[in-house]
Predicted model as a PDB file, atoms N, CA, C, CB and O in Angstrom, pLDDT in the B-factor column:
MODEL        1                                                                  
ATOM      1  N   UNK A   1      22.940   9.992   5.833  1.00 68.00           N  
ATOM      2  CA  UNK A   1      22.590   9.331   4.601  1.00 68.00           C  
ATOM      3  C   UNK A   1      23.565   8.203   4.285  1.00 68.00           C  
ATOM      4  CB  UNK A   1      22.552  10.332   3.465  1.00 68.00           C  
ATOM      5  O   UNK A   1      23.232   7.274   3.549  1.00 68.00           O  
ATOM      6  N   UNK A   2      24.653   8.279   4.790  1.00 83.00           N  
ATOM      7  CA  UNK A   2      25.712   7.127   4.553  1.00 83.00           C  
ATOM      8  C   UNK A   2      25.255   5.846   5.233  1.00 83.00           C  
ATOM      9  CB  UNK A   2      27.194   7.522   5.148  1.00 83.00           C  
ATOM     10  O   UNK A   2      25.383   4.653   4.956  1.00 83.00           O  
ATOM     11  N   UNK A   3      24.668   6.529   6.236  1.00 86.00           N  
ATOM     12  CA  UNK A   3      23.997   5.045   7.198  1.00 86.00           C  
ATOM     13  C   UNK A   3      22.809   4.372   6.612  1.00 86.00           C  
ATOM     14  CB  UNK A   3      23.373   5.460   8.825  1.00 86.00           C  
ATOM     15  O   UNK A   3      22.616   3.160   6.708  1.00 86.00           O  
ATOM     16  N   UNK A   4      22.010   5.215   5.994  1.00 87.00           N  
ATOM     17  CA  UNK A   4      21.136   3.998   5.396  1.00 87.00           C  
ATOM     18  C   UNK A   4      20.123   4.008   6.072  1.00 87.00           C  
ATOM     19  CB  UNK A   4      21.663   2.604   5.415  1.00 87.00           C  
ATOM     20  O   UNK A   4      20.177   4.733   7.066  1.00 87.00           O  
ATOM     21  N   UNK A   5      18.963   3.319   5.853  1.00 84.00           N  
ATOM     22  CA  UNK A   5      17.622   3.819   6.451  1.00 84.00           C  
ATOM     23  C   UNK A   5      17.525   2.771   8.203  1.00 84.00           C  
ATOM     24  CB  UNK A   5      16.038   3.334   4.997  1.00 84.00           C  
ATOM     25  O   UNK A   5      16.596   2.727   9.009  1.00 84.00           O  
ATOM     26  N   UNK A   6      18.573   2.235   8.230  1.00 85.00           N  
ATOM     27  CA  UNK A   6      18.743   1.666   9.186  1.00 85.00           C  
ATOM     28  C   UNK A   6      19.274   2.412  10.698  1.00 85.00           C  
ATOM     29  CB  UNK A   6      19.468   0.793   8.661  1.00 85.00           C  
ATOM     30  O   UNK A   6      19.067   1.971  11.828  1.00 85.00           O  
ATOM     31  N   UNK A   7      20.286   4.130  10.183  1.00 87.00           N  
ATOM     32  CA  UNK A   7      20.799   5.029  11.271  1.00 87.00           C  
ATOM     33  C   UNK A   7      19.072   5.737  11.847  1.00 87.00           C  
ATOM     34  CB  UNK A   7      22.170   6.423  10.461  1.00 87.00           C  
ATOM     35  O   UNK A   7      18.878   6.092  13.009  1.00 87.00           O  
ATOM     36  N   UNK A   8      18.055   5.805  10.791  1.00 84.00           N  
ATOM     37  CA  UNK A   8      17.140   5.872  11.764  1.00 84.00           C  
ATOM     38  C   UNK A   8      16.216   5.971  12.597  1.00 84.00           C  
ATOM     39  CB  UNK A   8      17.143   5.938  11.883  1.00 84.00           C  
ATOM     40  O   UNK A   8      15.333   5.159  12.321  1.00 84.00           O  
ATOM     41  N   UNK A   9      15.947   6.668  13.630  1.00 84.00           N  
ATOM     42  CA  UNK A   9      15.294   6.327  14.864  1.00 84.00           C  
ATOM     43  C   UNK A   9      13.955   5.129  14.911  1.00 84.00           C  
ATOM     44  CB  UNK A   9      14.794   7.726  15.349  1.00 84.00           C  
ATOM     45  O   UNK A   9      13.171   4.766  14.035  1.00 84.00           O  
ATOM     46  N   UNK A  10      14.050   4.897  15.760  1.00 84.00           N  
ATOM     47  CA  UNK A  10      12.353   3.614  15.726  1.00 84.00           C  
ATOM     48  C   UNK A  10      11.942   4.094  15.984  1.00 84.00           C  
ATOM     49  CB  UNK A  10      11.796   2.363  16.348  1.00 84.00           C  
ATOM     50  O   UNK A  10      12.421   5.026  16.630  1.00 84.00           O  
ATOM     51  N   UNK A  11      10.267   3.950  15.706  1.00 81.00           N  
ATOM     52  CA  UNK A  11       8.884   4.778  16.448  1.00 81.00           C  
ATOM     53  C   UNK A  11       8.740   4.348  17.142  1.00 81.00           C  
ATOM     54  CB  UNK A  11       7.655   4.985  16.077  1.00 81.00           C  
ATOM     55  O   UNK A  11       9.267   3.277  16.841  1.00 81.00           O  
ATOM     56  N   UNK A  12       8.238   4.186  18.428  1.00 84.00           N  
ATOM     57  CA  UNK A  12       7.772   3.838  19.338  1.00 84.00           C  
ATOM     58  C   UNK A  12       6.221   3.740  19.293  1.00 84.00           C  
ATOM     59  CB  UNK A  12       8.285   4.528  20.168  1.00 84.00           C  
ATOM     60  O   UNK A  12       5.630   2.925  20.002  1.00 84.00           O  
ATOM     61  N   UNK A  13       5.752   4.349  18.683  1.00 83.00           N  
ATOM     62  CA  UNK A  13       4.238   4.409  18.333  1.00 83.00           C  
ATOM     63  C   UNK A  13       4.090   4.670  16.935  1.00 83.00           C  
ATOM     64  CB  UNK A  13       3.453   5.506  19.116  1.00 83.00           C  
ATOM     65  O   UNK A  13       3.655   5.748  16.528  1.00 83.00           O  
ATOM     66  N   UNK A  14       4.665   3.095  15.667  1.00 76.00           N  
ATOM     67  CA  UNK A  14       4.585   3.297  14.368  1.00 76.00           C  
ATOM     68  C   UNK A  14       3.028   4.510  13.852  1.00 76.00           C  
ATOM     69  CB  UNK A  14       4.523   1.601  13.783  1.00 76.00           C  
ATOM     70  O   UNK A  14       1.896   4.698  14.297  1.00 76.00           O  
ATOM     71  N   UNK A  15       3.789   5.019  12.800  1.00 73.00           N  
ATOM     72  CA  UNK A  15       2.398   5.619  12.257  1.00 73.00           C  
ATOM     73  C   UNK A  15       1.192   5.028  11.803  1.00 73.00           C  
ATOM     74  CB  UNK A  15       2.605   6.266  11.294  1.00 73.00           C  
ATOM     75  O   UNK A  15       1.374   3.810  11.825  1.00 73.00           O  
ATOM     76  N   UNK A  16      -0.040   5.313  11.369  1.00 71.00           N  
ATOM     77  CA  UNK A  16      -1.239   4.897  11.104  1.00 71.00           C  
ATOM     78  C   UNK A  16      -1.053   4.939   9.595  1.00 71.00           C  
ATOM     79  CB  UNK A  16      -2.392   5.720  11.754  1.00 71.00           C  
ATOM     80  O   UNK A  16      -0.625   5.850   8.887  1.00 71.00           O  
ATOM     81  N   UNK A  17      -1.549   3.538   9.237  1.00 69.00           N  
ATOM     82  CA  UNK A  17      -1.778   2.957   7.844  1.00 69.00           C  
ATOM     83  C   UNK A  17      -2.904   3.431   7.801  1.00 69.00           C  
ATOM     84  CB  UNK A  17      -1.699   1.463   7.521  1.00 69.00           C  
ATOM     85  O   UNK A  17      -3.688   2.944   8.617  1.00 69.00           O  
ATOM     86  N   UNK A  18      -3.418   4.475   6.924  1.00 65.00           N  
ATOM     87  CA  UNK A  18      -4.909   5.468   6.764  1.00 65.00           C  
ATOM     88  C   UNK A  18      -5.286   4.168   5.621  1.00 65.00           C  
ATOM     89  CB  UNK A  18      -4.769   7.692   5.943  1.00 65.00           C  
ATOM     90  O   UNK A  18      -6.281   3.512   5.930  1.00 65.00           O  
ATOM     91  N   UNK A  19      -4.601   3.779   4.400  1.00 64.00           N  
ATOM     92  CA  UNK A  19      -4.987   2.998   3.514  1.00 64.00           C  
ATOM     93  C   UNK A  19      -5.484   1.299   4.018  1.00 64.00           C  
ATOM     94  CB  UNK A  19      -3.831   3.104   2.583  1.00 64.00           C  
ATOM     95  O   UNK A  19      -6.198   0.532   3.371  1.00 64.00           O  
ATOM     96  N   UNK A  20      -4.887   1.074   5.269  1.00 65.00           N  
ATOM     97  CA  UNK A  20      -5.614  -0.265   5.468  1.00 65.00           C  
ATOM     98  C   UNK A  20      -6.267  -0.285   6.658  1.00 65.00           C  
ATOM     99  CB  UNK A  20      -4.747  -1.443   5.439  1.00 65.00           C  
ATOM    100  O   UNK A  20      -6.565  -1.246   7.366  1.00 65.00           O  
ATOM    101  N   UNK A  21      -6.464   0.917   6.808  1.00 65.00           N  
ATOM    102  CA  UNK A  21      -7.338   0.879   8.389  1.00 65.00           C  
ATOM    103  C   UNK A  21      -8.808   0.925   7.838  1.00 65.00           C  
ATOM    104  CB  UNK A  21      -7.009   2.467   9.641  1.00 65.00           C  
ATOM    105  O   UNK A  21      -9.483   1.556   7.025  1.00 65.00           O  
ATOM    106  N   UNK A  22      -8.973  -0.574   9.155  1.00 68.00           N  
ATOM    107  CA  UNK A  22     -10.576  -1.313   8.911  1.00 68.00           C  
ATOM    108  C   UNK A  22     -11.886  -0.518   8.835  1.00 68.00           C  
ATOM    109  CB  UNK A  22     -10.924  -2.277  10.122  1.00 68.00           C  
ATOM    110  O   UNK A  22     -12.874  -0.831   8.170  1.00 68.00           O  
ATOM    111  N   UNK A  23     -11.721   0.685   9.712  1.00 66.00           N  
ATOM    112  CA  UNK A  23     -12.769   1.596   9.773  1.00 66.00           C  
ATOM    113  C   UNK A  23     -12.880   2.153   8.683  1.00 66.00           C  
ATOM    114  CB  UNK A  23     -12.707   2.481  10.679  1.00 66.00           C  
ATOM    115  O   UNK A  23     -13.823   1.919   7.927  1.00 66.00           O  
ATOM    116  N   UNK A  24     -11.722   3.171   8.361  1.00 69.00           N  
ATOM    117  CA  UNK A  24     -11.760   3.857   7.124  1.00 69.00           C  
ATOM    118  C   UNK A  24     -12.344   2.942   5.872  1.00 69.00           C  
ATOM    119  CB  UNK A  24     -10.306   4.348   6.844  1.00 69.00           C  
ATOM    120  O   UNK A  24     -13.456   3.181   5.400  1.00 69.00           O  
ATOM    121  N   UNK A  25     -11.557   1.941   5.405  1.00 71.00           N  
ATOM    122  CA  UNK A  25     -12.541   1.419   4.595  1.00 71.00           C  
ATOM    123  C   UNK A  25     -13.653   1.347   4.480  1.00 71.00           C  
ATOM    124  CB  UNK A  25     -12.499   0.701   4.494  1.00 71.00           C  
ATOM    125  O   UNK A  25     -14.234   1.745   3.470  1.00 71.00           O  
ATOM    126  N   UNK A  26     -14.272   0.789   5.549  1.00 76.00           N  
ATOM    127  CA  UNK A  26     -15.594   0.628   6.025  1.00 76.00           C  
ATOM    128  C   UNK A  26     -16.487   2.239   5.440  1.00 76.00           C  
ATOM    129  CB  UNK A  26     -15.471   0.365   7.937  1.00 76.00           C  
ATOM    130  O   UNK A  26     -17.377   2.528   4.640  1.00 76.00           O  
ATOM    131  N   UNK A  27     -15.788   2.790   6.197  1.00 76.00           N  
ATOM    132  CA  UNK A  27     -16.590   4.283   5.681  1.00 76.00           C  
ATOM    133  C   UNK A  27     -16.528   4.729   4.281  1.00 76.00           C  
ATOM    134  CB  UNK A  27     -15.996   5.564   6.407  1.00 76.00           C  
ATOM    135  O   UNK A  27     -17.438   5.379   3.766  1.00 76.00           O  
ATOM    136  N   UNK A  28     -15.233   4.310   3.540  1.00 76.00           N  
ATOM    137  CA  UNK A  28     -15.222   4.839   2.090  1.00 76.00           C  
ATOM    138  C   UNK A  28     -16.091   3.770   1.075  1.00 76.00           C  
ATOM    139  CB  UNK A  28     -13.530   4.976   1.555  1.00 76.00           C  
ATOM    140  O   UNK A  28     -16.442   3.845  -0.102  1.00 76.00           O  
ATOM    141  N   UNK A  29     -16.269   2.641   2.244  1.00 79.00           N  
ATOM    142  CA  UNK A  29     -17.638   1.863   0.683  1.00 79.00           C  
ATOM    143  C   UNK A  29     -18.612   2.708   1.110  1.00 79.00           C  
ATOM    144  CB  UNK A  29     -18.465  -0.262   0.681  1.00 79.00           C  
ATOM    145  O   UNK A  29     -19.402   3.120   0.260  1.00 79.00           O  
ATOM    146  N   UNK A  30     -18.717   3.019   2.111  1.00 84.00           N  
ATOM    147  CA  UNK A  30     -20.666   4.133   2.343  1.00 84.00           C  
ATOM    148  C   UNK A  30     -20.731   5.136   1.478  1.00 84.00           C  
ATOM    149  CB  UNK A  30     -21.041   5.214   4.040  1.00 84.00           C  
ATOM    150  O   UNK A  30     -21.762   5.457   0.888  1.00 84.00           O  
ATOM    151  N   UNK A  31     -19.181   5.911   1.305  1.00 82.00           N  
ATOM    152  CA  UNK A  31     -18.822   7.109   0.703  1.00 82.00           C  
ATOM    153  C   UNK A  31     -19.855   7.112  -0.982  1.00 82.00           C  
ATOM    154  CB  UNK A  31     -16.883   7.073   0.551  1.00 82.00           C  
ATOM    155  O   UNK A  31     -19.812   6.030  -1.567  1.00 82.00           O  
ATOM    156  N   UNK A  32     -20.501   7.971  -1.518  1.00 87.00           N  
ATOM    157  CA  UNK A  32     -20.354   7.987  -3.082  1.00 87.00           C  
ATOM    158  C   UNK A  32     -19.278   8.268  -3.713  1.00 87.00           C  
ATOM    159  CB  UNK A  32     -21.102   8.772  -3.644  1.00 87.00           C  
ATOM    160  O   UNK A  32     -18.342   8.959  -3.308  1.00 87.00           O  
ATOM    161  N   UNK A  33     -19.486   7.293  -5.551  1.00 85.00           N  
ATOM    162  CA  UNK A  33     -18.209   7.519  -5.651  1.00 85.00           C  
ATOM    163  C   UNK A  33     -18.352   8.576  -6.560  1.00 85.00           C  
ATOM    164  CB  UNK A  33     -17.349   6.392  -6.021  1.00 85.00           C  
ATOM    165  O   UNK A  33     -19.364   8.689  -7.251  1.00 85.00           O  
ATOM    166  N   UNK A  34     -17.144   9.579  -6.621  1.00 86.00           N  
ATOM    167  CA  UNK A  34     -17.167  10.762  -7.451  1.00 86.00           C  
ATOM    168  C   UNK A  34     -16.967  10.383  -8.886  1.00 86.00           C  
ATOM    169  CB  UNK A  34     -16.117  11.755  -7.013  1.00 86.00           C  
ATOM    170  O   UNK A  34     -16.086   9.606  -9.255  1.00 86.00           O  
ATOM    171  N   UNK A  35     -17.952  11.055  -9.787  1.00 90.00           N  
ATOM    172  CA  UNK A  35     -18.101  11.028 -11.029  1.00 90.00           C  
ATOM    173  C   UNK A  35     -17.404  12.839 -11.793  1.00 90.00           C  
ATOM    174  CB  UNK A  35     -19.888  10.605 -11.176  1.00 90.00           C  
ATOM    175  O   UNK A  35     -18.032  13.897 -11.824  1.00 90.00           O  
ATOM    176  N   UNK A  36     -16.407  12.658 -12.142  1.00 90.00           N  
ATOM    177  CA  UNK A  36     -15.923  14.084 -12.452  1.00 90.00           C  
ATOM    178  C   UNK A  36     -15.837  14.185 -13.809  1.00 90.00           C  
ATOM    179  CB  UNK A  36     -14.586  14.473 -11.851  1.00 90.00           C  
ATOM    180  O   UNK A  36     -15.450  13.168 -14.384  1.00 90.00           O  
ATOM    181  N   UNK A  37     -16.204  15.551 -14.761  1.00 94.00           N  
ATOM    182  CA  UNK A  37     -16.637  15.074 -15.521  1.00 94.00           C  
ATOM    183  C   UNK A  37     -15.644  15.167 -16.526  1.00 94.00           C  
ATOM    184  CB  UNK A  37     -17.741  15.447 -15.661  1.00 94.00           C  
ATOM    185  O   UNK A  37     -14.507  15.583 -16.302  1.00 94.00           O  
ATOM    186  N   UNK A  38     -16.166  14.684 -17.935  1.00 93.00           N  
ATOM    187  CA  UNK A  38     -15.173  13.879 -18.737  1.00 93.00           C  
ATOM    188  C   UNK A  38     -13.788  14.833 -19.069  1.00 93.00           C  
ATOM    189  CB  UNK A  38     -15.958  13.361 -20.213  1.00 93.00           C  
ATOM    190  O   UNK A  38     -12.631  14.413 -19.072  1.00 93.00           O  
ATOM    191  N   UNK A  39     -14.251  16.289 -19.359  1.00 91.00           N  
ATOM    192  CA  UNK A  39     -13.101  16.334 -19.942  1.00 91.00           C  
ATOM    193  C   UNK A  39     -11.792  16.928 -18.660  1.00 91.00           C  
ATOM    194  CB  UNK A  39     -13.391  17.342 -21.329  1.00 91.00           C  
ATOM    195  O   UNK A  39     -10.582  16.980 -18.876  1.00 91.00           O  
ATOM    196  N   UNK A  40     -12.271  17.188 -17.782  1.00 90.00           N  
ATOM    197  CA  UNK A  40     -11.520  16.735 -16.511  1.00 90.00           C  
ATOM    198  C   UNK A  40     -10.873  15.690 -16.110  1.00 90.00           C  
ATOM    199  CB  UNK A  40     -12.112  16.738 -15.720  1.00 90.00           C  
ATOM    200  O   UNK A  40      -9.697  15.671 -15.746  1.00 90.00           O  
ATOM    201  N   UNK A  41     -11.911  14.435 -16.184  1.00 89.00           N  
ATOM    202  CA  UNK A  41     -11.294  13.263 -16.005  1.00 89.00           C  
ATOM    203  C   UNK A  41      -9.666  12.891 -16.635  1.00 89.00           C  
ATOM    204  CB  UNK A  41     -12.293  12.402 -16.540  1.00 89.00           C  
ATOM    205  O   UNK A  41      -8.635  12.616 -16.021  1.00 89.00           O  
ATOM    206  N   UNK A  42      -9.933  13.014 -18.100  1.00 90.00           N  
ATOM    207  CA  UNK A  42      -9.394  13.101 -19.217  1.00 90.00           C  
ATOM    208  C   UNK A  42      -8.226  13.896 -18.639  1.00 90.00           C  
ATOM    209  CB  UNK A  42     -10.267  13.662 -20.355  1.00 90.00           C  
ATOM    210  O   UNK A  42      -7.345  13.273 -18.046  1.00 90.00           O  
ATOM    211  N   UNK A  43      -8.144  15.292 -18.771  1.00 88.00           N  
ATOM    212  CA  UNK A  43      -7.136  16.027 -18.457  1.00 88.00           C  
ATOM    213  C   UNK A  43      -6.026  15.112 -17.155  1.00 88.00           C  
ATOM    214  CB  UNK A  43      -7.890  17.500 -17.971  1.00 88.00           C  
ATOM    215  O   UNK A  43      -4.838  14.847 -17.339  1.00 88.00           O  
ATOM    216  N   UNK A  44      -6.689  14.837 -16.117  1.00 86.00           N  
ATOM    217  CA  UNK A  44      -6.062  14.472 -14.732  1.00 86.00           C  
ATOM    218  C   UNK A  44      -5.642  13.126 -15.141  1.00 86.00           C  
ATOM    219  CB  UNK A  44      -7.107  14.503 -13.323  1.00 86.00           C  
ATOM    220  O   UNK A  44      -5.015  12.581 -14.232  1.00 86.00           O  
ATOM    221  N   UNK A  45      -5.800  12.223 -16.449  1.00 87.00           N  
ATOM    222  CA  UNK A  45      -4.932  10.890 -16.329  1.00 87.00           C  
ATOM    223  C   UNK A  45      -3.965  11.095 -17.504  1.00 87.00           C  
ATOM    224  CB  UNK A  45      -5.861   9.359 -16.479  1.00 87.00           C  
ATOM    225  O   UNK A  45      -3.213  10.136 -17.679  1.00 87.00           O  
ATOM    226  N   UNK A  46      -3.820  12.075 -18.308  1.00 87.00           N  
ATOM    227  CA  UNK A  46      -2.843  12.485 -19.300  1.00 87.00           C  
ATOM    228  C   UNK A  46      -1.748  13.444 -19.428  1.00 87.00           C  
ATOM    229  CB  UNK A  46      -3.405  12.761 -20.078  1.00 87.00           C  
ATOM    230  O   UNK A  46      -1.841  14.599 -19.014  1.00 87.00           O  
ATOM    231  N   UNK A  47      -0.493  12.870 -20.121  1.00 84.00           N  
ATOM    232  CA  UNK A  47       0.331  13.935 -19.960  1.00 84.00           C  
ATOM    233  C   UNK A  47       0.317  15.238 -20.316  1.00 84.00           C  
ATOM    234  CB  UNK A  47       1.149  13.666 -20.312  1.00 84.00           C  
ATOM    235  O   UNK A  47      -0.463  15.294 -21.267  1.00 84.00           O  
ATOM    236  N   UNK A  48       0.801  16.476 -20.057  1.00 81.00           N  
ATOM    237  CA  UNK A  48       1.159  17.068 -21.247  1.00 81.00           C  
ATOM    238  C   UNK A  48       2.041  16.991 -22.760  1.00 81.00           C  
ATOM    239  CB  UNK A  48       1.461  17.741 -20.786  1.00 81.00           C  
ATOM    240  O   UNK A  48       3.115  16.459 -23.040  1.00 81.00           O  
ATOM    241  N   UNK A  49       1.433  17.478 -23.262  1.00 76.00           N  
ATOM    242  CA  UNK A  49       1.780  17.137 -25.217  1.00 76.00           C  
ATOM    243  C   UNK A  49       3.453  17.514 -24.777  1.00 76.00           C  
ATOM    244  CB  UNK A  49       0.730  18.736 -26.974  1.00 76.00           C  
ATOM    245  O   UNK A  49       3.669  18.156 -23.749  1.00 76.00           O  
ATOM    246  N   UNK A  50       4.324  17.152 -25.462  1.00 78.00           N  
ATOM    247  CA  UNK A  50       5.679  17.286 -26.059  1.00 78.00           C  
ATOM    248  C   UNK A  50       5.722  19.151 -26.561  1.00 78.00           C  
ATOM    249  CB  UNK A  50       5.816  15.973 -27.596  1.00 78.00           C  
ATOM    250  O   UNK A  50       5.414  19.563 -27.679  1.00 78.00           O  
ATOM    251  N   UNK A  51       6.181  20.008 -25.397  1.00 75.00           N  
ATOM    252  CA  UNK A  51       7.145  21.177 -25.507  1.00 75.00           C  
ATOM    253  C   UNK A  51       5.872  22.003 -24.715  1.00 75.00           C  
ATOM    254  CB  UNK A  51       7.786  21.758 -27.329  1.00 75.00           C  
ATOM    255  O   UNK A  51       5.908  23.195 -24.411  1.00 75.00           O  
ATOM    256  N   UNK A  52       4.667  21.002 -24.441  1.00 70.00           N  
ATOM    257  CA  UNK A  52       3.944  21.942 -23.580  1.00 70.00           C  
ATOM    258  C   UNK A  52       4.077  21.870 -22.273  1.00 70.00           C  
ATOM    259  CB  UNK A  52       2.709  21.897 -23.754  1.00 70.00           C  
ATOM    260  O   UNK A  52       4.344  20.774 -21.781  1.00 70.00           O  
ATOM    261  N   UNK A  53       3.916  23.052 -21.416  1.00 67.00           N  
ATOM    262  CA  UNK A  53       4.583  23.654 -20.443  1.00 67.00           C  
ATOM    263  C   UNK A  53       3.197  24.472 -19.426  1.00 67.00           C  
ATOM    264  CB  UNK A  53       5.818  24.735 -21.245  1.00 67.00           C  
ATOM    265  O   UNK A  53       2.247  24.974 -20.026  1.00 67.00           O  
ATOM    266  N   UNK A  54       3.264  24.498 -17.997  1.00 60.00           N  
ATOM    267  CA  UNK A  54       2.157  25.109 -17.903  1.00 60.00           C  
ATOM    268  C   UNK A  54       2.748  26.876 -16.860  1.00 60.00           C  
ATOM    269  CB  UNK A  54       0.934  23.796 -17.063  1.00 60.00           C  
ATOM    270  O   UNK A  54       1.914  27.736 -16.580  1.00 60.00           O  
TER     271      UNK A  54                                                      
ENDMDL                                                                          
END                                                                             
């Protein structure tokens, strides 16, 4: 850790960018898009309230 992201190793065969690979895209516009419903939705983009805990 003293060395820095530079101590290491190289890939030799970098990993696969899943987010900009041409195919995949391709397939996720065919995909439908998920409609989940509201008060789900709701729940999954909000915090919990102040001292709540799960």
């Amino acid at each position: 850790m003293q060395q820095g992201p530079e101590a290491l190793p190289k890939f030799v065969n970098p990993p696969r960018d899943w987010n900009n690979d041409a195919e995949i895209s391709f397939i996720r516009r065919l995909a439908p898009k998920v409609k989940w419903p509201e008060a789900i939705d709701l729940e999954s983009r909000t915090a919990p309230a102040a001292g709540e805990t799960s």
